[in-house]
C-alpha positions, 0 to 999 in steps of 0.5 A: 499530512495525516492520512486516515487508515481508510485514506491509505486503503483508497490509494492503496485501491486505487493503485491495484485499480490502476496498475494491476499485479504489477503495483505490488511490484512497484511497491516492493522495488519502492521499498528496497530502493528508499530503505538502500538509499536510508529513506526510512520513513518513505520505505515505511510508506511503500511498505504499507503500501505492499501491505495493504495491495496484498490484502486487496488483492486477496480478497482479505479486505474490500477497500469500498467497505468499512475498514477497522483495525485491531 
């Protein structure tokens, strides 16, 4: 399944949305355990995933708006 970068920030939003501050701790646990269980690709997806709720939750990016990557 392919997700677009604009797919990813809307989950991302969505998580913040519905958990709070304690979505990037969620994701952050979700990446030490899956990179301790050798899950490489899905730690990469959390970890994304941290990112991305980090950048939300500092105001770096708006979710709803347009999103480009350079």
């Amino acid at each position: 399944m392919a997700m677009s970068t604009g797919d990813l920030y809307r989950l991302a939003s969505d998580l913040a949305a519905e958990h709070g501050p304690e979505a990037t701790e969620y994701a952050s646990r979700a990446v030490m355990t899956l990179e301790a269980e050798g899950s490489h690709e899905r730690a990469q997806f959390w970890f994304l995933m941290l990112v991305m709720l980090g950048d939300i939750s500092s105001g770096r990016v708006d979710p709803l708006g347009r999103i480009s990557i350079h």
